[in-house]
C-alpha positions as CSV (number, residue, x, y, z in Angstrom):
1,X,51.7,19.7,15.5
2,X,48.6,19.2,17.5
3,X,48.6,16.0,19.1
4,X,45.0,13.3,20.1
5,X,45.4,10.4,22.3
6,X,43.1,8.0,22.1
7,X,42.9,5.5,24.7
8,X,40.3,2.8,24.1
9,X,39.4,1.0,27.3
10,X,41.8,-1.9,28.0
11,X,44.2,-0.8,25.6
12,X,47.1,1.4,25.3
13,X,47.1,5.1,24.7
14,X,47.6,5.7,20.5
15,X,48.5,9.3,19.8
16,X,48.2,10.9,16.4
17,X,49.2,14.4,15.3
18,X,48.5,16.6,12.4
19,X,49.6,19.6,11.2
20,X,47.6,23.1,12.4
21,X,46.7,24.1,9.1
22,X,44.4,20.7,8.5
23,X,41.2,21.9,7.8
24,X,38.9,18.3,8.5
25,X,40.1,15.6,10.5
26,X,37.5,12.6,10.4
27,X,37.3,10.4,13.7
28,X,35.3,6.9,13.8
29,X,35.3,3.3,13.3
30,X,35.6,3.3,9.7
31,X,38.8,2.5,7.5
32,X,38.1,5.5,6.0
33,X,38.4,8.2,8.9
34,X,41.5,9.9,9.3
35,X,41.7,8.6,12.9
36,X,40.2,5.0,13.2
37,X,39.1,3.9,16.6
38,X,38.3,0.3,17.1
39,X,35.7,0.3,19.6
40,X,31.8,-1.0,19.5
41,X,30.6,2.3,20.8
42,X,31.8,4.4,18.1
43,X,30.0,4.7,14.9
44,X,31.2,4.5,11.7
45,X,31.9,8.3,11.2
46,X,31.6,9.3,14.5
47,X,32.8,13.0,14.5
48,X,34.7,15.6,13.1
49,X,37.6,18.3,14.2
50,X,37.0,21.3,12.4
51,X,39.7,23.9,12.3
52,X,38.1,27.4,12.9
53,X,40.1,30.7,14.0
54,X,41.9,29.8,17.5
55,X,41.6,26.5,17.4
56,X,39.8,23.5,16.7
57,X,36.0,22.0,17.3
58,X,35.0,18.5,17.8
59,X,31.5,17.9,16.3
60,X,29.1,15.0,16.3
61,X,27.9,13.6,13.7
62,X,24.8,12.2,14.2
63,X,26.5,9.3,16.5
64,X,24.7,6.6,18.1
65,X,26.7,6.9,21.7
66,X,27.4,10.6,20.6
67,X,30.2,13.6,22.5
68,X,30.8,14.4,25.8
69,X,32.8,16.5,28.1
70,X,32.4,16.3,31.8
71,X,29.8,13.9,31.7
72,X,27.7,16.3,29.5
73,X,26.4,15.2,26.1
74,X,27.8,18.0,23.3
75,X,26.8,18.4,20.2
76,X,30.2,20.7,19.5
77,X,32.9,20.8,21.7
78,X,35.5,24.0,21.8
79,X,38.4,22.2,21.9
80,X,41.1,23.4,24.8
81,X,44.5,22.7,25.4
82,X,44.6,19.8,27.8
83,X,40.6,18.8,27.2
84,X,39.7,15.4,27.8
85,X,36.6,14.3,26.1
86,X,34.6,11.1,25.2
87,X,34.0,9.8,22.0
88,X,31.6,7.3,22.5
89,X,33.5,5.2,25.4
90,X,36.7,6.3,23.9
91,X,38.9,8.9,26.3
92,X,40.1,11.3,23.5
93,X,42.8,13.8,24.8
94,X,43.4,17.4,22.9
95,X,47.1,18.9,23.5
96,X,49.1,21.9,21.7
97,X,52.8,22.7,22.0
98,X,53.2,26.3,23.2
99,X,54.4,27.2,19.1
100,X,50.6,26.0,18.1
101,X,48.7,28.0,21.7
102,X,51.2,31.6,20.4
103,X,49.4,30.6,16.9
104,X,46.1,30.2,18.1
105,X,46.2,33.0,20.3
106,X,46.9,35.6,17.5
107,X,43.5,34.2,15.8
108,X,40.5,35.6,16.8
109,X,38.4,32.5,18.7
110,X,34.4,32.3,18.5
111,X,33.0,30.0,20.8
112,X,30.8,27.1,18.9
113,X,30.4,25.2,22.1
114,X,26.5,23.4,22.4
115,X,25.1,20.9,24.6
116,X,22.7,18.1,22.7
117,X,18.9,18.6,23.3
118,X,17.3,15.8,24.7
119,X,15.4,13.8,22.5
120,X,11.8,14.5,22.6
121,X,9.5,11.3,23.0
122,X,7.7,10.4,20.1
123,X,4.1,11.8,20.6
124,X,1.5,8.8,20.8
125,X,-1.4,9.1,18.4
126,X,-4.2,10.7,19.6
127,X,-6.8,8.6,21.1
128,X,-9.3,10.8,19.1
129,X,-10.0,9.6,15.7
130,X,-9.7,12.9,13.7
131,X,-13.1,13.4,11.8
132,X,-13.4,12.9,8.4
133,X,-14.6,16.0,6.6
134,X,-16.9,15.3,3.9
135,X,-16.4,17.7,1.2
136,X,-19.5,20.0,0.8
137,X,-21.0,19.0,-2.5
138,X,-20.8,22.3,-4.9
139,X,-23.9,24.5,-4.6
140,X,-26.1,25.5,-7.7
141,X,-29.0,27.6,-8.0
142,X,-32.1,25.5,-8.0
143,X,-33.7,25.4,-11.5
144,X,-36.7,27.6,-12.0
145,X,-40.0,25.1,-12.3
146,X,-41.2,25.8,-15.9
147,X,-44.8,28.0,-15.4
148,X,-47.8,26.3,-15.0
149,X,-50.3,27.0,-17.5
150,X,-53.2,28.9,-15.7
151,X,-56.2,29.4,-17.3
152,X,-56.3,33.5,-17.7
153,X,-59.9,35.3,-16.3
154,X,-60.1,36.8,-19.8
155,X,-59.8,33.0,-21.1
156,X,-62.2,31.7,-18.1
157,X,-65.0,34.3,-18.9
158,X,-64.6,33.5,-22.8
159,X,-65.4,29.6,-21.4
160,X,-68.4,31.0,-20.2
161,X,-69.1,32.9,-22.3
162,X,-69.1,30.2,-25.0
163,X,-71.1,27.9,-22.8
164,X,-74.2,30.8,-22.5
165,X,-74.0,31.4,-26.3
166,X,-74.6,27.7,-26.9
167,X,-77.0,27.6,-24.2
168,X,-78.9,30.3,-25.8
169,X,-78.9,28.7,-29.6
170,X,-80.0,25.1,-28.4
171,X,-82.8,27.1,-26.8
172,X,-83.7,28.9,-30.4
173,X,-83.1,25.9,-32.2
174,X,-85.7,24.0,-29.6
175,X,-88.3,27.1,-29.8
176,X,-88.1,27.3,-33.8
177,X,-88.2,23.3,-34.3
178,X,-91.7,23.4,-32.0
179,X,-93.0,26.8,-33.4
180,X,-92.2,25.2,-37.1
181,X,-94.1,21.7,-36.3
182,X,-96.7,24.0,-34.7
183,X,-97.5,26.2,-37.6
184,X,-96.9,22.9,-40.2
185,X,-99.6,21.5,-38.1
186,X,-101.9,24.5,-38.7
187,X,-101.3,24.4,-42.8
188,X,-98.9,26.6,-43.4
189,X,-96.3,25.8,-46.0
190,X,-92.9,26.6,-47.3
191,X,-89.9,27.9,-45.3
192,X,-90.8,28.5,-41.6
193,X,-88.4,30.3,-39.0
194,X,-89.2,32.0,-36.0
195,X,-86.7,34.4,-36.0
196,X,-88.1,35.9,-39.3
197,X,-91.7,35.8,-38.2
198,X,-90.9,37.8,-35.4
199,X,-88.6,40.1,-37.7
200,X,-91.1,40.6,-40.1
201,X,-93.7,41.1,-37.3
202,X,-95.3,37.9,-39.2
203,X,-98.6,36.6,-36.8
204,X,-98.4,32.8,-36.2
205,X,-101.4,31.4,-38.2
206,X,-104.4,31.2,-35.6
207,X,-105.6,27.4,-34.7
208,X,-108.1,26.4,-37.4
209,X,-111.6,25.8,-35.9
210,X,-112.7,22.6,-35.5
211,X,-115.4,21.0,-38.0
């Protein structure tokens, strides 16, 4: 059975063991892992053995003090017989009897060893207000100015042409009243109109002699 010691500074070694054929072995300082470790510097689900073909994997989950082997902060650890990793401030230990390494060896291993990326720094906020863009107000066709109402030549030269005509009658009607009160003057009687004297060749009535 593959056996983990877990020494927790200041205290004694504690080993556990578990069959090979476990799938998930929980580690942290919750009552609820498989392997509880008492220590401030472990979180509450700390990290997980995963059984994979040859072996086994230690992988962090998302631990405050996180993995390490050597000194070097892992994300996933290939587990070796004989490793001695960190947990936190925990020394964990990985061993196999040579029963479980004849197992393991038949099984065809895939590395899932990673180091943890470094945490990249939050990004300050940019010292340059980004500019408000003002949505561009929808564009219409403009509406056609209703026609203006321009006088026409043809209605301009009627204007005018209404103006002469009544130019011309007031004319008549001035030169028939005076020809009228000219030839009352002179005797003549009944109906009197210029117009028809001078379309009936009519002679105007000759100035009576004086007495």
């Amino acid at each position: 059975m593959p056996r983990v010691s877990i020494t927790i500074p200041g205290k004694n070694s504690q080993p556990y063991r578990f069959k090979l054929d476990r799938n998930k072995v929980t580690i942290g300082r919750g009552a609820d892992n498989d392997i509880v470790i008492d220590d401030p510097s472990v979180s509450s689900t700390h990290c997980t053995m995963d059984r994979v073909d040859g072996g086994y994997v230690l992988r962090d989950r998302s631990s405050t003090n996180g993995i390490s082997l050597e000194s070097e902060d892992m994300d996933v650890i290939d587990l070796r017989n004989g490793d001695n990793v960190k947990v936190g401030d925990v020394q964990f230990e990985y061993t196999l009897a040579d029963e479980e390494l004849d197992t393991l060896d038949s099984e065809d291993f895939k590395s899932h060893e990673r180091k943890k990326l470094p945490e990249q720094p939050e990004q300050p906020p940019s010292s340059k207000a980004k500019k408000k863009v003002k949505a561009r107000p929808a564009s219409y066709p403009p509406t056609p100015a209703p026609p203006q109402m321009l006088a026409s030549s043809s209605s301009g030269g009627m204007l005018g042409f209404g103006t002469f005509l009544l130019g011309v009658v007031a004319l008549i009607a001035g030169l028939n009243n005076g020809y009228v009160a000219k030839q009352e003057k002179l005797g003549r009687e009944g109906e009197i109109f210029l117009h028809r004297d001078i379309l009936d060749g009519r002679p105007a009535l000759e100035k009576k002699a004086a007495d």
